[in-house]
N, C-alpha and C positions, 0 to 999 in steps of 0.2 A: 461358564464364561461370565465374567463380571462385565458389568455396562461399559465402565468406560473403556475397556477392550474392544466391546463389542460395536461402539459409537467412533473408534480410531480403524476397525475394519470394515464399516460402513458410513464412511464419512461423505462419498460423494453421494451416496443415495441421500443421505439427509440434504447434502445442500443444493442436487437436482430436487428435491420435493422442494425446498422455501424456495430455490427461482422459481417453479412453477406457480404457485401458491403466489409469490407476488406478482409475475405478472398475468394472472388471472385478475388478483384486486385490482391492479393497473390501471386493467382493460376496460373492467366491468364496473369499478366504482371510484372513477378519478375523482371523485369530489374529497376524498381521504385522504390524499395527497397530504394536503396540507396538514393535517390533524396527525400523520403516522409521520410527518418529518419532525416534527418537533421529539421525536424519540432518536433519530441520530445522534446524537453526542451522548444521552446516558447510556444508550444500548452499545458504543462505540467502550464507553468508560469502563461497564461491566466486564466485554469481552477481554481487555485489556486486564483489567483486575485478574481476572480467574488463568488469564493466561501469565500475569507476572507471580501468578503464586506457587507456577509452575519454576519459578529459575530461584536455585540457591543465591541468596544475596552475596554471601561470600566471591561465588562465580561472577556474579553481575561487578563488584569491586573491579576484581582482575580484568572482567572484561575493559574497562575503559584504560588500561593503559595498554593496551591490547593496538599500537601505531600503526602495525602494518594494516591490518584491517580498517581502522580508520582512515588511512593514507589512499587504500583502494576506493573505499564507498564514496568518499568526496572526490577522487578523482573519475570515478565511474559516472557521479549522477552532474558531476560539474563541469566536467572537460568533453567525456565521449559524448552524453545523453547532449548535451546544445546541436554538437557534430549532427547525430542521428536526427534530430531533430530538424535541424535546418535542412538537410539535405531529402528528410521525406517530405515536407513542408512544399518543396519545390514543386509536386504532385499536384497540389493542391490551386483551385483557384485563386486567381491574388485579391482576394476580397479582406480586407483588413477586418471584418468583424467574423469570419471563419477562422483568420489565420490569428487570431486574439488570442480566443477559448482556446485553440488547439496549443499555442505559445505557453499560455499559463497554466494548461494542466501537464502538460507531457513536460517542462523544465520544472517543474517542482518535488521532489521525490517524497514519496510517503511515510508519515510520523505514524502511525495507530495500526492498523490492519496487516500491516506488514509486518509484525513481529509474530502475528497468529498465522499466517501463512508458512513466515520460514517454520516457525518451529514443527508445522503440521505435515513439511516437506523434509524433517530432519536434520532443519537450520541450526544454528548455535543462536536462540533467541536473546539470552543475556547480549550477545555481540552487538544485534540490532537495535536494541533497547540502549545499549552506551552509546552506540553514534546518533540518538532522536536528537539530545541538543545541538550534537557540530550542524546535522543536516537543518533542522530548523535555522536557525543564524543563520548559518550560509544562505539559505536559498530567500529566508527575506531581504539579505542584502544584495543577492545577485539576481533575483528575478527583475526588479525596474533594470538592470545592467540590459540584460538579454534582450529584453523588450524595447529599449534604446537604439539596443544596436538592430535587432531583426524587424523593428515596425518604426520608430523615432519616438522620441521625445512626448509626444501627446499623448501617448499610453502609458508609457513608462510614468508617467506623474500622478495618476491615478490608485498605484496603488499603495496601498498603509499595512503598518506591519501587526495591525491589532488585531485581525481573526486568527493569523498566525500565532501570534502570543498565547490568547484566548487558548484556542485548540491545544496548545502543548500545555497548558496549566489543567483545562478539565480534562483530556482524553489522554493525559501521557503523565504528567508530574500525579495529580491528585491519586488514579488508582495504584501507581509506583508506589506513593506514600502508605497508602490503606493496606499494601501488598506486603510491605514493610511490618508496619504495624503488624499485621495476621499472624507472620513467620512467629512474630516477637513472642504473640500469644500461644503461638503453637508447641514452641518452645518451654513455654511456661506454667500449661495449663492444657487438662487432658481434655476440656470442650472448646479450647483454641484448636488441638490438633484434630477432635473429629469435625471440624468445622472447614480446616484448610484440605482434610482427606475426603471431605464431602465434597468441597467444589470442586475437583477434582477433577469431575465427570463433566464438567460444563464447560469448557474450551469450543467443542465440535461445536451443540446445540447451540450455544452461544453464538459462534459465527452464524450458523442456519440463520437464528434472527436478526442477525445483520445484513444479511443476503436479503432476506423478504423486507426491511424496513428502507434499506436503501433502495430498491428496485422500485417496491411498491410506491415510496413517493416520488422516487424522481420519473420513473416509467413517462407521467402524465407528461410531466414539462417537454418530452420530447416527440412524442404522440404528433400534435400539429405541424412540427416543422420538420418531421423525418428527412422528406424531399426534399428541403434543402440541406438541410447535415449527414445527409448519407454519405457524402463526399468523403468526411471524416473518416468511416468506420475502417476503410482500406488503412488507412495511417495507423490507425491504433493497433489494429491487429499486425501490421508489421513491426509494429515496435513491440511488440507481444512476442514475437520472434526471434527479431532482431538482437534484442538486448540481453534476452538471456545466453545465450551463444558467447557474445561479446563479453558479458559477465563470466560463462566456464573461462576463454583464454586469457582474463584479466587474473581470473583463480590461480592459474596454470603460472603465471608470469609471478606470482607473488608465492608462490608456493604453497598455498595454503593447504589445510587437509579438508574430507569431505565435506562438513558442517560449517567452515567457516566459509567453503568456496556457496554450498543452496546459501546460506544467509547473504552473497553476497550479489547474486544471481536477484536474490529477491528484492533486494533493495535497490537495485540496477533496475528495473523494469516498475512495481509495483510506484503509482504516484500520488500525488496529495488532492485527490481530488474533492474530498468534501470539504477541504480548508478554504479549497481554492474557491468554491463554488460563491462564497459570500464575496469576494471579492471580484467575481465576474458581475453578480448582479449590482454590483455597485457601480458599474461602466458607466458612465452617460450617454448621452441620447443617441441614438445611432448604432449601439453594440448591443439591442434588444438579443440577438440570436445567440451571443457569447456564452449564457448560461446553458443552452440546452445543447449546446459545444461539449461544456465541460460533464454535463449528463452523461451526456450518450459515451464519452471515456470511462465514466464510474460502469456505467453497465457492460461495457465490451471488458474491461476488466476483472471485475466479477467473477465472470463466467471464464474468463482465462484463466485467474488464478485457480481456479476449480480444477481446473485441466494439468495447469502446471503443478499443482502438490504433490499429481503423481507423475507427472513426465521428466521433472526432475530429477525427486531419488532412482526413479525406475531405469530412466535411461540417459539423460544427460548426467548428472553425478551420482553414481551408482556408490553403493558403500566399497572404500578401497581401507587397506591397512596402514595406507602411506598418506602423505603429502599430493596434493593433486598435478599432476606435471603437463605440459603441452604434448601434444601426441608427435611423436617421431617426426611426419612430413609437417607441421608448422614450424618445430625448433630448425630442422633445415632448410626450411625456406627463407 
């Protein structure tokens, strides 16, 4: 059995070791925190790299004129996801610096990791990787929208579209490019292609260090203030739920087939939380707790999508030969 077989049938034991493993460091040596976060955007860029070298560029082309699928994810993460939001929100005590962090990570849907997710659940990764630009624009222009309307005006003005940019240039356009590039070499040249058949194997492990890099530094930030952002953790895990559900009968409604309904599942749920996170800590005085808000999403996620890579293909989109339809008693009801 070659590795990288044996690393796609053992993928959750590798990413149950790095949760473990980071929050061990966490626990035992918060003072890291800070020194292992400065590694989130390259180890973010890597994963992304090894994972675009995975999708024919040809495909990737076709993907973006690919409407129907782009018509769903925007209206999946722009119309239902405010819906779902506001209404578990309601849950929630009305403390404006809880319901801040909670607004800005759960309306934003996720540019980077979520392309490594679908593809590791069976997604149509080229698809997700064409809608990174719609979904980035949009949600810089309609996140102060949302926050206008669900908290007023004094939050909404605080935020700026420049961690957003930033993020889609190093963690999404740069390894696209390099991705590019590789194919070019591979094509060209017999130590381009043992070079793109090498990395090859690096998708899973890759993630693995993104699980321990993100946990292990954020873990700390959240450590003090558990007791009051516990409140959170019910919301997130119901949006965990919630929206992949909501993403099958949105599949079903567009017809799509298996691949492109996991891809769509996963961008419906999966969200932008380390984008987001520089722009919580940018809040003024009074939304100290906003960051470890948007923490404690990054980590209840995590550990979900671990869960979801396989509860999607396994049992909510199971491989079919067809288009994905609504089941019998929803089309009649």
């Amino acid at each position: 059995m070659d590795l990288d077989r044996w690393l796609q049938q053992h993928q959750v034991a590798v990413y149950a070791v790095a949760v473990i493993l980071a929050i061990g460091v966490g626990v035992s040596r918060p003072s890291s925190a800070t020194f292992i976060e400065q590694f989130i955007d390259p180890v973010l860029a890597v994963l992304l790299y090894v994972t675009f070298l995975e999708i024919p560029f040809i495909r990737l082309r076709r993907a973006f004129t690919n409407g129907r699928f782009m018509a769903a994810a925007l209206g999946m993460n722009f119309l239902v996801v405010p819906v779902v939001v506001w209404g578990l929100t309601r849950f929630l005590p009305p403390e404006p610096v809880i319901l801040v962090g909670v607004f800005m990570v759960l309306l934003t849907p996720c540019i980077d990791y979520v392309i490594t997710f679908a593809g590791l659940a069976g997604g149509n990764s080229e698809q997700i990787t064409a809608t990174t630009p719609a979904l980035m624009l949009v949600q810089i222009l309609l996140l102060p929208v949302y926050l206008w309307l669900f908290m007023g005006a004094e939050v909404a003005d605080v935020i700026e579209p420049g961690p957003f940019i930033e993020a889609f240039l190093i963690i999404i356009a740069l390894p696209l490019a390099l991705a590019w590039l590789t194919e070019v070499w591979a094509e060209r040249s017999p130590r381009g292609e043992s070079w793109q058949e090498t990395m090859g194997w690096l998708p899973v492990p890759m993630l693995g260090v993104t699980l321990f890099v993100v946990i292990a530094s954020q873990l700390p930030r959240v450590q003090d203030s558990i007791g009051q952002i516990a409140v959170v953790v019910p919301v997130y895990v119901a949006f965990l739920i919630i929206m992949p559900v909501l993403g099958r009968v949105a599949a079903g409604l567009f017809q799509m087939d298996v691949e492109e309904s996991r891809s769509l599942v996963f961008t419906s749920v999966t969200r932008n939380s380390l984008v987001v996170l520089p722009l919580a800590l940018a809040l003024p005085a009074g939304y100290e707790l906003a960051p470890a808000v948007v923490v404690t999403q990054t980590l209840v996620e995590l550990m979900g999508m671990v869960v979801l890579t396989r509860v999607v293909p396994a049992w909510l989109l199971p491989e079919s030969p067809s288009s994905i339809s609504l089941p019998d008693r929803v089309r009649s009801g």
